[in-house]
Backbone of each chain as nested JSON, in Angstrom:
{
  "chains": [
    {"id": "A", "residues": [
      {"number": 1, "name": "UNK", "atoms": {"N": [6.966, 2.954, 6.048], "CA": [8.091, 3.219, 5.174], "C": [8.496, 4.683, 5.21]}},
      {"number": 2, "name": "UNK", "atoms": {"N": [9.623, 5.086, 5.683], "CA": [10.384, 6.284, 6.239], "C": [10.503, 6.559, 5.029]}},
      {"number": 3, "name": "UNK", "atoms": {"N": [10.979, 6.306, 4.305], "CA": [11.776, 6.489, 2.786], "C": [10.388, 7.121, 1.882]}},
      {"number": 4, "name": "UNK", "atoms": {"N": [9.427, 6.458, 2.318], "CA": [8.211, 7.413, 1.289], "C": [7.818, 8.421, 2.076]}},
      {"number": 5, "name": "UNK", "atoms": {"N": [7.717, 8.494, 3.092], "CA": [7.187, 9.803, 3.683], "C": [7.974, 10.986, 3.481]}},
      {"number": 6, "name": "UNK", "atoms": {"N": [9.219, 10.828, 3.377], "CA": [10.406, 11.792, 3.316], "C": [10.311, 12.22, 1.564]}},
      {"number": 7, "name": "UNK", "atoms": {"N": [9.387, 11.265, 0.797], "CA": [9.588, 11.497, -0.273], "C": [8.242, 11.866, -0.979]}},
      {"number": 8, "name": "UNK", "atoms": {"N": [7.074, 12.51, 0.088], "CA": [5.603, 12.4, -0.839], "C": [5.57, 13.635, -1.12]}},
      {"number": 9, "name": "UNK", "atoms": {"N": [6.7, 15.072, -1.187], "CA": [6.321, 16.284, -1.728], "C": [6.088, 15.647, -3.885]}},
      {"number": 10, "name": "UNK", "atoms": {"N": [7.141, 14.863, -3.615], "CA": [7.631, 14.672, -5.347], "C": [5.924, 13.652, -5.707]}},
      {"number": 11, "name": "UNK", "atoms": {"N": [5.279, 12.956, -4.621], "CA": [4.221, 11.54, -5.431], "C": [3.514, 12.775, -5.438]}},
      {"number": 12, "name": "UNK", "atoms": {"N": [3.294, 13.478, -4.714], "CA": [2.08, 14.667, -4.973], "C": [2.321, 15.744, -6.214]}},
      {"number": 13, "name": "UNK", "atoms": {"N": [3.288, 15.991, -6.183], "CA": [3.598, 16.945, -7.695], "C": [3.76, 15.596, -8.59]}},
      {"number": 14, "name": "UNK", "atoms": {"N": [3.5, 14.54, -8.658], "CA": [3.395, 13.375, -9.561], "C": [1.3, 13.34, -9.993]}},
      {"number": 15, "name": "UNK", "atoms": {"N": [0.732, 13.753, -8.833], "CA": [-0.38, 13.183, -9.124], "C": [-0.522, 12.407, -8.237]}},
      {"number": 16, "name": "UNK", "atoms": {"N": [0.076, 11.743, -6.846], "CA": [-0.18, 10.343, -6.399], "C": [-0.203, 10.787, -4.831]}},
      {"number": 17, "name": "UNK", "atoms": {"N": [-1.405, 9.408, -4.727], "CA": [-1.498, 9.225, -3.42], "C": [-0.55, 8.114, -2.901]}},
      {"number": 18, "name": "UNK", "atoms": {"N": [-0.047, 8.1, -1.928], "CA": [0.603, 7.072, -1.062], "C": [-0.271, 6.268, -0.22]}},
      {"number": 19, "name": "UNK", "atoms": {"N": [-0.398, 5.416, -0.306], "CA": [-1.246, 4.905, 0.875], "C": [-0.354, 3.36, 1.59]}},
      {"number": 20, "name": "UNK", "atoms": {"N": [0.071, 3.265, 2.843], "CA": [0.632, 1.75, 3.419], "C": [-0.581, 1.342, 4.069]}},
      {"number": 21, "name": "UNK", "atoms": {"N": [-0.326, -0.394, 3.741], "CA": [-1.427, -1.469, 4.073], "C": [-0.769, -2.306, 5.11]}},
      {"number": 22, "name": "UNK", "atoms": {"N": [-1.396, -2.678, 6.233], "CA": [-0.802, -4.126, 6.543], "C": [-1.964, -4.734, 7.805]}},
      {"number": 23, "name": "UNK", "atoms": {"N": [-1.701, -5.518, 8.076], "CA": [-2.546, -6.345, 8.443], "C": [-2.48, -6.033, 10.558]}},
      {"number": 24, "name": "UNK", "atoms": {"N": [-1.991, -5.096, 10.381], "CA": [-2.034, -4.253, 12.102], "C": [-3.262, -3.433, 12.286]}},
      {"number": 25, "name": "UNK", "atoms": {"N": [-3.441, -3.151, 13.435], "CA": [-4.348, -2.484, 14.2], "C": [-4.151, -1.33, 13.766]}},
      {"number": 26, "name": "UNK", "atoms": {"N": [-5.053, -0.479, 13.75], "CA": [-4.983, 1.038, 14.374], "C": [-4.031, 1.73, 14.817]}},
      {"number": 27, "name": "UNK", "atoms": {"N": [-4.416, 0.99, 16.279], "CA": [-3.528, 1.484, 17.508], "C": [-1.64, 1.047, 17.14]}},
      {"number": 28, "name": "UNK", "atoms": {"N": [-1.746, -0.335, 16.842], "CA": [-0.224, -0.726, 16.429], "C": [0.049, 0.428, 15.663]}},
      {"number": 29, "name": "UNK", "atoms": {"N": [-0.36, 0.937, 14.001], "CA": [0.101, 1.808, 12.995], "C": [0.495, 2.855, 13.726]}},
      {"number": 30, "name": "UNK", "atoms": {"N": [-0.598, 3.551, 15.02], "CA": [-0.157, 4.864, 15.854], "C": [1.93, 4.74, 15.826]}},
      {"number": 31, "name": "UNK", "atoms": {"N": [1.537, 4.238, 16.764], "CA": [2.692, 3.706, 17.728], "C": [4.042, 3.904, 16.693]}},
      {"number": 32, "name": "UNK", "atoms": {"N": [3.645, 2.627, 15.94], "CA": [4.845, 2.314, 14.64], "C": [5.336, 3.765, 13.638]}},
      {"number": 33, "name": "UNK", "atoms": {"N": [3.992, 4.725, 13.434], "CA": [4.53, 5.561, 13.134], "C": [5.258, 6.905, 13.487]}},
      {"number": 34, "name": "UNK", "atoms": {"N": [4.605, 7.068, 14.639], "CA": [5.614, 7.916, 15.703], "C": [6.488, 7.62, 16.129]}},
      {"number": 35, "name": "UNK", "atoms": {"N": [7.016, 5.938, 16.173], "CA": [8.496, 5.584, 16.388], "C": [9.175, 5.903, 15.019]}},
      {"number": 36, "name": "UNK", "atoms": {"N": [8.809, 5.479, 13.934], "CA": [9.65, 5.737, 12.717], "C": [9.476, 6.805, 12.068]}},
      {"number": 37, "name": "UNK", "atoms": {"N": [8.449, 7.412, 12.65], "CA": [8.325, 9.008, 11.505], "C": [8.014, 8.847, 10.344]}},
      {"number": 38, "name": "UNK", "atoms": {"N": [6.01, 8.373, 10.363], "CA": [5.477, 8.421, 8.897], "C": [4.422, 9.301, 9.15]}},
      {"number": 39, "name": "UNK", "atoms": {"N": [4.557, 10.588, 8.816], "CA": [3.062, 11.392, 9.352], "C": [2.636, 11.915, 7.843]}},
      {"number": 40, "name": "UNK", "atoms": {"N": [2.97, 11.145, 6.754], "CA": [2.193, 12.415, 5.449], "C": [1.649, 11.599, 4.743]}},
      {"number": 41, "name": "UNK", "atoms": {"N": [1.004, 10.302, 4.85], "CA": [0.856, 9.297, 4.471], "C": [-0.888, 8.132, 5.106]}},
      {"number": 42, "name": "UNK", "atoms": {"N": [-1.416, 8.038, 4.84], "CA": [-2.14, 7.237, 6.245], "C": [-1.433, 5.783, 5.703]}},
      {"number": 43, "name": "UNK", "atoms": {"N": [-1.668, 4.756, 7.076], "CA": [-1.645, 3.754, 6.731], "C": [-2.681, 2.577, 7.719]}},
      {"number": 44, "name": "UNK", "atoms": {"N": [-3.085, 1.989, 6.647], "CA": [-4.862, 1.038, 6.676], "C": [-4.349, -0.113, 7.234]}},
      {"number": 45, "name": "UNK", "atoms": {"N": [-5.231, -0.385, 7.946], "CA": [-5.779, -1.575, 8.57], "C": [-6.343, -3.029, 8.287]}},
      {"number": 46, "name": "UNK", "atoms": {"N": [-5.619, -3.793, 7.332], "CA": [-6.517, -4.844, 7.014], "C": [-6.396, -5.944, 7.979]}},
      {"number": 47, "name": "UNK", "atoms": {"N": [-7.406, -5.406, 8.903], "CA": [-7.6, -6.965, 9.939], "C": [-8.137, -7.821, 9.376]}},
      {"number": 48, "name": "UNK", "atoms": {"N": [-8.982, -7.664, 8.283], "CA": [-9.893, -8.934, 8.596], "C": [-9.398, -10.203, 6.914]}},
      {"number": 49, "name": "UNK", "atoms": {"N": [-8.362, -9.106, 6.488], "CA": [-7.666, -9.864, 5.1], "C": [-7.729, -9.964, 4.318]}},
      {"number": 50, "name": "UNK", "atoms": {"N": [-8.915, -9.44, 3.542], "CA": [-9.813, -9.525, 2.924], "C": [-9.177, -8.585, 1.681]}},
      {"number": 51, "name": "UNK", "atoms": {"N": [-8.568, -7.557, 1.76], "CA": [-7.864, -6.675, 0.363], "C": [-6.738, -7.343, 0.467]}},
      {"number": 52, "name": "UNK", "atoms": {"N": [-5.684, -8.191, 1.687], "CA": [-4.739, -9.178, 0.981], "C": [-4.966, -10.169, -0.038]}},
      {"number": 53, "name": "UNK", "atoms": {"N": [-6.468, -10.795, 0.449], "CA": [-6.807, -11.832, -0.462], "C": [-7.235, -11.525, -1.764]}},
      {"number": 54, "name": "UNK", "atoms": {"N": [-8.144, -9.849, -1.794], "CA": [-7.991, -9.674, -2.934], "C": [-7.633, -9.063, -3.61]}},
      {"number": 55, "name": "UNK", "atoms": {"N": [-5.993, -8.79, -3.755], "CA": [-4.965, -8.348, -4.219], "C": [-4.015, -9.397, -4.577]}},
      {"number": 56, "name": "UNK", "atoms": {"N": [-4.188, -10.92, -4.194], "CA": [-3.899, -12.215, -4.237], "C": [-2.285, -12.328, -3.644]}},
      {"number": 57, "name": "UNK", "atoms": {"N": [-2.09, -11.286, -2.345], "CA": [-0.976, -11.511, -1.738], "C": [-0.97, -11.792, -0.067]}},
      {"number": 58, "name": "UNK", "atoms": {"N": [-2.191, -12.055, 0.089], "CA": [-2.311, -13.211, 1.432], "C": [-1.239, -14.27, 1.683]}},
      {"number": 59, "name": "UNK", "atoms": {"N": [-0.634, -14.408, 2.41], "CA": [-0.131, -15.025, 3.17], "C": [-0.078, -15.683, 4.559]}},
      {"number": 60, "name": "UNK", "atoms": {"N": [-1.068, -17.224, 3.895], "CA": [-1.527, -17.943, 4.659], "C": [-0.912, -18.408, 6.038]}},
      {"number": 61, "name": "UNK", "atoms": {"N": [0.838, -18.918, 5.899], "CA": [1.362, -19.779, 6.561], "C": [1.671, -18.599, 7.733]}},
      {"number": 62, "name": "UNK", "atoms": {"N": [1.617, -17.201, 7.465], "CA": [1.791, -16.048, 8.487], "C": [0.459, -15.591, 8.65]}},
      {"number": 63, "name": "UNK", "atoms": {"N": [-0.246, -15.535, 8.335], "CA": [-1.682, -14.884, 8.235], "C": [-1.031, -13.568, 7.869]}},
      {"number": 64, "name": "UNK", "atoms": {"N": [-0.643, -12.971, 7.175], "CA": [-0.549, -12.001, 6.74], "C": [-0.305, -11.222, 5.405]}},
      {"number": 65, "name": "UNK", "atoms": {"N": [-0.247, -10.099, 5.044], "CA": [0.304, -10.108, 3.436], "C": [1.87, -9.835, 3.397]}},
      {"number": 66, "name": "UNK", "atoms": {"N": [2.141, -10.049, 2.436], "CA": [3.691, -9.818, 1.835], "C": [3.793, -8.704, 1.394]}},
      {"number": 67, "name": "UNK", "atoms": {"N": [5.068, -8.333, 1.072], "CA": [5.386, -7.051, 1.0], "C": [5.317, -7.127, -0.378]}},
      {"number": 68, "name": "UNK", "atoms": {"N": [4.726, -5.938, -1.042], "CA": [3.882, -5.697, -2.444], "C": [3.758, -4.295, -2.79]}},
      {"number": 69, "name": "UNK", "atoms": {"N": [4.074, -3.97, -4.028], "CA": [3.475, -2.239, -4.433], "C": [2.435, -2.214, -5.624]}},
      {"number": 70, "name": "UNK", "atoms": {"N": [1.89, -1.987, -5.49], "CA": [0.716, -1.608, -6.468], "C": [0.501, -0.302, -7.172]}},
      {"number": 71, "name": "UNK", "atoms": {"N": [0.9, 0.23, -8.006], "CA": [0.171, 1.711, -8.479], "C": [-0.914, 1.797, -9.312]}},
      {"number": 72, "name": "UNK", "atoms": {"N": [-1.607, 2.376, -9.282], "CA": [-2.898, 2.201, -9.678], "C": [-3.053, 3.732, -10.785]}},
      {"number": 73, "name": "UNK", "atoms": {"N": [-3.62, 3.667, -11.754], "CA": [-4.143, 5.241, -12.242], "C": [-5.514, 5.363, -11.956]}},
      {"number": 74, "name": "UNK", "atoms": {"N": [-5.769, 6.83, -12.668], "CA": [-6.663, 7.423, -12.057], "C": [-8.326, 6.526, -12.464]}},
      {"number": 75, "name": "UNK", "atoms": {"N": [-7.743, 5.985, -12.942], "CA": [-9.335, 5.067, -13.109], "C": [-9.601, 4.071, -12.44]}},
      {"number": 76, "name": "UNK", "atoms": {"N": [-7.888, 3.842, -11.79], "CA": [-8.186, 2.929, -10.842], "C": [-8.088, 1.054, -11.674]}},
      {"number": 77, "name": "UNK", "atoms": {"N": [-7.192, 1.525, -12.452], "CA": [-6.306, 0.509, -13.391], "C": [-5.071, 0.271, -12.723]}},
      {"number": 78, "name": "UNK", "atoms": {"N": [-4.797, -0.958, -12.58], "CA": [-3.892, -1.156, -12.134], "C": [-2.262, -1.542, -13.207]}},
      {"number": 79, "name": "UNK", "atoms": {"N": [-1.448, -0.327, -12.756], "CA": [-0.569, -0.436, -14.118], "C": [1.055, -0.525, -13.911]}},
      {"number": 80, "name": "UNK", "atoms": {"N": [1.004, -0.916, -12.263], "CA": [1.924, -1.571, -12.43], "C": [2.315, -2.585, -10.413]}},
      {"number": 81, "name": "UNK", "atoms": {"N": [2.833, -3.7, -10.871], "CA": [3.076, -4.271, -9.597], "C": [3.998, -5.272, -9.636]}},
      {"number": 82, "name": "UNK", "atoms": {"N": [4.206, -5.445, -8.115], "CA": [5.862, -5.638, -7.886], "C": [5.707, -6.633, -6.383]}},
      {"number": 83, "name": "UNK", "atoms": {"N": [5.965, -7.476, -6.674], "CA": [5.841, -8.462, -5.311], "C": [7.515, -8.403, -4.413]}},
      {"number": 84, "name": "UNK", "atoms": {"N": [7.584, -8.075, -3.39], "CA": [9.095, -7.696, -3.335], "C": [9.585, -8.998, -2.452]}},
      {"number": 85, "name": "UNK", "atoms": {"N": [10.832, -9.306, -2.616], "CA": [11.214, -11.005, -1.665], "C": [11.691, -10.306, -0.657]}},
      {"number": 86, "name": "UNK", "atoms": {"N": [11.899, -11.488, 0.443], "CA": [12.346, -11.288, 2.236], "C": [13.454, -10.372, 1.752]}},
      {"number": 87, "name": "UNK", "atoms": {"N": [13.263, -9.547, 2.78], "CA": [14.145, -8.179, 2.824], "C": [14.147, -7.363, 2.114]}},
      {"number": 88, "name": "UNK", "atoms": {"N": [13.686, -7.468, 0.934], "CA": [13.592, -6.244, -0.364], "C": [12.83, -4.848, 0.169]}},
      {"number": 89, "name": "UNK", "atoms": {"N": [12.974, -3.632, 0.214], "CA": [12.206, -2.667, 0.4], "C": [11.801, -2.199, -1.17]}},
      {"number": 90, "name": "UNK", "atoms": {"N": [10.786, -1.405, -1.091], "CA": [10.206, -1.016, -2.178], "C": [11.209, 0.239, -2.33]}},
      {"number": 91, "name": "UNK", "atoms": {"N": [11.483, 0.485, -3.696], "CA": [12.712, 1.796, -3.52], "C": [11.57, 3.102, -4.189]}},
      {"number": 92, "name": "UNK", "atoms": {"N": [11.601, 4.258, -3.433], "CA": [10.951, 5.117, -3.727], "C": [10.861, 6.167, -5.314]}},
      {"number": 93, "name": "UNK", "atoms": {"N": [12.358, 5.72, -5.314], "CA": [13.089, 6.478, -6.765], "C": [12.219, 5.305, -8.166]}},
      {"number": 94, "name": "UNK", "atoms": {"N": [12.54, 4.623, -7.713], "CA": [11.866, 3.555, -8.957], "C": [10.473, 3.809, -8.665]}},
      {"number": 95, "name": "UNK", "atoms": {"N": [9.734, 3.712, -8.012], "CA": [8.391, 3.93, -7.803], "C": [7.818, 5.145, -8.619]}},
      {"number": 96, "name": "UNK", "atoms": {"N": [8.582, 5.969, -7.757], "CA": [8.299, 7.596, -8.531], "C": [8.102, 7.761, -9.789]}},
      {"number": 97, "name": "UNK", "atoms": {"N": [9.483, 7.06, -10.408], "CA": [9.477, 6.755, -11.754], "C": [8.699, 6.197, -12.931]}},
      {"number": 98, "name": "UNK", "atoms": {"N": [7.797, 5.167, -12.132], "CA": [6.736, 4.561, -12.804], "C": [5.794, 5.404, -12.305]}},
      {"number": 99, "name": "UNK", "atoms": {"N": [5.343, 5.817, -11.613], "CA": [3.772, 6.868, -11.559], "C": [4.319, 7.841, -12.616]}},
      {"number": 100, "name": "UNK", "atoms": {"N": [5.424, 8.807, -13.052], "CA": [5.581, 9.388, -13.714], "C": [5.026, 9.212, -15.239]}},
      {"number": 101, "name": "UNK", "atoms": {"N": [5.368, 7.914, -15.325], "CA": [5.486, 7.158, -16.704], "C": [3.544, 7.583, -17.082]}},
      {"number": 102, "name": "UNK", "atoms": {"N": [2.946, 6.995, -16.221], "CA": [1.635, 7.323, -16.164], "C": [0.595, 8.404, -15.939]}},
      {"number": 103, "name": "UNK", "atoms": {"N": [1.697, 9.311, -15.467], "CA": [0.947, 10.344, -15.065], "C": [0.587, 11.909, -16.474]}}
    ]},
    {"id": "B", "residues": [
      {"number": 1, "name": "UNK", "atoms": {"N": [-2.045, -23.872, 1.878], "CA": [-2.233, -22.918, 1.293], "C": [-3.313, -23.172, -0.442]}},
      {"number": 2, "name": "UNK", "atoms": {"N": [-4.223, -21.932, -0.265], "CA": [-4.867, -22.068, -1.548], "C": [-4.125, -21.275, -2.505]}},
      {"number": 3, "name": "UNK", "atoms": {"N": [-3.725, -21.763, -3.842], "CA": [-2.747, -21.082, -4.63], "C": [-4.07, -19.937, -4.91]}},
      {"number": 4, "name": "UNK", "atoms": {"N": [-3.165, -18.377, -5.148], "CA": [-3.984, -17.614, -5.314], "C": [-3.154, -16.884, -6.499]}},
      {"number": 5, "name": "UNK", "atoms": {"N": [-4.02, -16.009, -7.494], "CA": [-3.613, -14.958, -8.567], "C": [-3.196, -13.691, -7.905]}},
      {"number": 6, "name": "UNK", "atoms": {"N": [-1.943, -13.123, -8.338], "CA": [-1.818, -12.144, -7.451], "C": [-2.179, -10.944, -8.925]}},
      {"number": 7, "name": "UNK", "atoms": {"N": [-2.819, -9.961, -8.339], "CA": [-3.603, -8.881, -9.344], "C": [-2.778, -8.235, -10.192]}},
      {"number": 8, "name": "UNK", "atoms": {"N": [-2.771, -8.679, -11.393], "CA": [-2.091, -7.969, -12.89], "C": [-2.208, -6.878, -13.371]}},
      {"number": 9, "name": "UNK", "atoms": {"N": [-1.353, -6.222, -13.898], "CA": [-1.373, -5.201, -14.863], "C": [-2.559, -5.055, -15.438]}},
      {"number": 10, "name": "UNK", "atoms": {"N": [-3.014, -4.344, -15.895], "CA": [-4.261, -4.096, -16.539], "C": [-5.58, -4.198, -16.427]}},
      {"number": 11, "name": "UNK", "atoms": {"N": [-5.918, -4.926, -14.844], "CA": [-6.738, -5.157, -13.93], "C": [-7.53, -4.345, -13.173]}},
      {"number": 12, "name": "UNK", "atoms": {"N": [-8.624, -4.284, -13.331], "CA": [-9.099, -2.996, -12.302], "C": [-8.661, -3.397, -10.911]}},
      {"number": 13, "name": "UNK", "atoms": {"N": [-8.734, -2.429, -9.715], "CA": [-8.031, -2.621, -8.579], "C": [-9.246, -2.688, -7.512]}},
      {"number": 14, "name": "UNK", "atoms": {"N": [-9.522, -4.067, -6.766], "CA": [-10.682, -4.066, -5.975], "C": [-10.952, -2.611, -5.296]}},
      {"number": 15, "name": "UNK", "atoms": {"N": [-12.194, -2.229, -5.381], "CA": [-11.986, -0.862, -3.97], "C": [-12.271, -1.611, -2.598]}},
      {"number": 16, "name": "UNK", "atoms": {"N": [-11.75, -0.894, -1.509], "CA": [-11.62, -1.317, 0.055], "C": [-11.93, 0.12, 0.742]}},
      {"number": 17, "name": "UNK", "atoms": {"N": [-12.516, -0.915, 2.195], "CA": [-13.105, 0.142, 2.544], "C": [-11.957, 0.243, 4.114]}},
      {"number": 18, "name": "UNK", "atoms": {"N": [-10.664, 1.19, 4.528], "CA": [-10.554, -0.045, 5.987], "C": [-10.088, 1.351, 7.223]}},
      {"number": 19, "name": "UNK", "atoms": {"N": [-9.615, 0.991, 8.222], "CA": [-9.736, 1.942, 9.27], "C": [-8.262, 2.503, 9.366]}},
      {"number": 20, "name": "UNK", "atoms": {"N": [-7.865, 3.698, 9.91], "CA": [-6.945, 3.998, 9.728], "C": [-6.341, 4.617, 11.03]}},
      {"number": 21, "name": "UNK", "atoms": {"N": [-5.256, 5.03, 11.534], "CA": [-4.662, 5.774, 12.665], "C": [-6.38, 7.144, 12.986]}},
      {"number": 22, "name": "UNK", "atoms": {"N": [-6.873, 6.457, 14.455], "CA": [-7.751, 7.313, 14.791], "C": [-9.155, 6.746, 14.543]}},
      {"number": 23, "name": "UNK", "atoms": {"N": [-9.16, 5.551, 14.112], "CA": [-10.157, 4.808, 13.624], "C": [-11.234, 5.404, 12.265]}},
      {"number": 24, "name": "UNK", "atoms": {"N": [-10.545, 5.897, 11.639], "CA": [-11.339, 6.626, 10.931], "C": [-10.955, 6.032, 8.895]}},
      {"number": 25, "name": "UNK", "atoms": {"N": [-12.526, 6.252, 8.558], "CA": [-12.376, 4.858, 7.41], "C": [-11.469, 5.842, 6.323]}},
      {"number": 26, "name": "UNK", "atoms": {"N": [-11.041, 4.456, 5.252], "CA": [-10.362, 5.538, 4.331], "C": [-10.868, 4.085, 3.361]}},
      {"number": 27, "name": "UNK", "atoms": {"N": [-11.047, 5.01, 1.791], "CA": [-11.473, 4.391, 0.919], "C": [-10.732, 4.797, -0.136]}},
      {"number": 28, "name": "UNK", "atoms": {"N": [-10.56, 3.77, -1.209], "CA": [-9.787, 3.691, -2.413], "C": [-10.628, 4.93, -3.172]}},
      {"number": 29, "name": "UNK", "atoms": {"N": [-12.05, 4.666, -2.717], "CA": [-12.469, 5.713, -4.407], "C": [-12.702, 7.211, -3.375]}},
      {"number": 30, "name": "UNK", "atoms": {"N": [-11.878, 7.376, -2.631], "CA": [-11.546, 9.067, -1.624], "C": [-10.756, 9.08, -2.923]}},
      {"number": 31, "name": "UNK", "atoms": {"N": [-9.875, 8.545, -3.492], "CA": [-8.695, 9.063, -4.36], "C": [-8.895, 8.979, -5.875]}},
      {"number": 32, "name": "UNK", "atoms": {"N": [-10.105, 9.176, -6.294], "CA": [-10.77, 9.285, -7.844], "C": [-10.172, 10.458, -8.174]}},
      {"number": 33, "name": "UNK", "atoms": {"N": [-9.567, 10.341, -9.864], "CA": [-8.941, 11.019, -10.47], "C": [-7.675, 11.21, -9.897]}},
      {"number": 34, "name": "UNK", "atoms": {"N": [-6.927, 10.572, -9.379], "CA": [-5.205, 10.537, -8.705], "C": [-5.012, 9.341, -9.006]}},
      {"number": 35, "name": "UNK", "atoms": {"N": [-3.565, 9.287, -8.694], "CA": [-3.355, 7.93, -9.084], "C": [-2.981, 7.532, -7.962]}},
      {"number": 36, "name": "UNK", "atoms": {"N": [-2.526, 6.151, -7.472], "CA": [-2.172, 6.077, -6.047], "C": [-1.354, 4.72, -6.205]}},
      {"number": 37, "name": "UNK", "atoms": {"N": [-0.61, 4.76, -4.968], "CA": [0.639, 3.889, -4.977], "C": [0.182, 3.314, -3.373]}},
      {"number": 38, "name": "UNK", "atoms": {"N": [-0.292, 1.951, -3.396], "CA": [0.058, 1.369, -2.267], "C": [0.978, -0.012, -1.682]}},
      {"number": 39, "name": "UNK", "atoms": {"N": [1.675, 0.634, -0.725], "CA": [2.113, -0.394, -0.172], "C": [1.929, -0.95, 1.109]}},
      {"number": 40, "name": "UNK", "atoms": {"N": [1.853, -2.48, 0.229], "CA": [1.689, -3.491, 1.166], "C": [2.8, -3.889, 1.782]}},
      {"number": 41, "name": "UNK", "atoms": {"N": [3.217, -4.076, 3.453], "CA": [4.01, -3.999, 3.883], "C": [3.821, -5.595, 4.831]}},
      {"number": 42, "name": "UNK", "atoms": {"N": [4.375, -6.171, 5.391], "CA": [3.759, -7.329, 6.14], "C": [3.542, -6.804, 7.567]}},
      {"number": 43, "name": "UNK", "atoms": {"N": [4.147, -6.298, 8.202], "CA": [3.887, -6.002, 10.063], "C": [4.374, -4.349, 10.131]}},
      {"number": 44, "name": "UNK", "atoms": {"N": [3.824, -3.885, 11.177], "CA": [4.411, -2.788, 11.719], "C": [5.505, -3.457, 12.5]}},
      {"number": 45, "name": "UNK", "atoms": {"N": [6.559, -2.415, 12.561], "CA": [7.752, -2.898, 13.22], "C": [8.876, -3.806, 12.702]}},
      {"number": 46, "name": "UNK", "atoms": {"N": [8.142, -4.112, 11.219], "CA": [8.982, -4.8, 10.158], "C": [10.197, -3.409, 9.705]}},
      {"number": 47, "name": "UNK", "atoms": {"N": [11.211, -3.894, 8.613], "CA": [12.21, -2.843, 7.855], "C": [10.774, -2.33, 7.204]}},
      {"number": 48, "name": "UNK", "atoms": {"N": [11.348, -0.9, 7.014], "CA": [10.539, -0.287, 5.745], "C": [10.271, 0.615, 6.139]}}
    ]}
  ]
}
C-alpha cells in the first residue's frame, strides 16, 4: 500500500507502527515493493496462514486472507477493525484518525 | 468453508512470529508500548 508509505512520517508522530500482511513470499514482497514503492514499512509473510486464521480473516475458497485493518494499542488491545469489500482500499486519512483517537 | 470469528474490538491481538523482505523474523511484541496498524492485504500485485 503506496498510500501508507507516503504517509508513515504522520503514524510515527501518532505513536504507530505500520506493518502489511499477506500471504506472499519474501521474495514476492521484494519485488512488489520496489515495483510500487513501499520502503518505510516491512511487510510479513504469512505462508503458512496461521495469523489469517487467527485474526478470523482466512479465506478458504482463495487460500488466502482478505483485505482487513486492524489497529491495535499499546497493550496490544485490539481497538479497532475494519474488514474492507472487493476493491475497497483501506484509506490512510481515516486510519490515522483512529490511532489518533487512541493515542 | 469453516465459519470463522473475525477478531473484535476489545480483544487481545494474537502475537505472530513471521518472515519478512530478507528473510528476517519480525514479531508483534518488537512493537511493545506503540501502537500498530496492520494491514492485511490479499496478494502482492493486488490494488493497494
Amino acid at each position: 500500500m503506496p498510500a501508507f508509505d507516503k504517509r508513515i512520517g504522520d503514524f510515527e508522530k501518532a505513536n504507530a507502527q505500520v506493518l502489511g500482511i499477506s500471504t506472499d513470499s519474501p521474495f514476492s514482497h521484494e519485488n512488489w515493493a520496489k515495483s510500487v514503492g513501499i520502503s518505510h514499512y516491512p511487510l510479513l509473510s504469512d505462508m503458512h496462514r496461521t495469523v489469517a486464521r487467527d485474526y478470523g480473516i482466512y479465506n478458504g475458497d482463495m487460500n488466502i486472507n482478505t483485505r482487513a485493518t486492524f489497529i491495535l494499542d499499546k497493550t496490544g488491545k485490539v481497538r479497532y477493525a475494519e474488514k474492507h469489500g472487493k476493491g475497497e482500499l483501506p484509506d490512510p486519512d481515516k486510519i490515522l484518525a483512529e490511532v489518533k483517537k487512541i493515542s | 468453508m469453516t465459519e470463522q470469528k473475525t477478531l473484535n474490538v476489545g480483544e487481545a491481538a494474537p502475537s505472530f512470529t513471521l518472515k519478512t523482505i530478507g528473510m528476517k523474523d519480525v514479531s508483534l511484541g518488537d512493537y511493545k508500548g506503540k501502537n500498530v496498524v496492520l494491514l492485511f492485504y490479499p496478494l502482492d500485485w493486488t490494488p493497494g
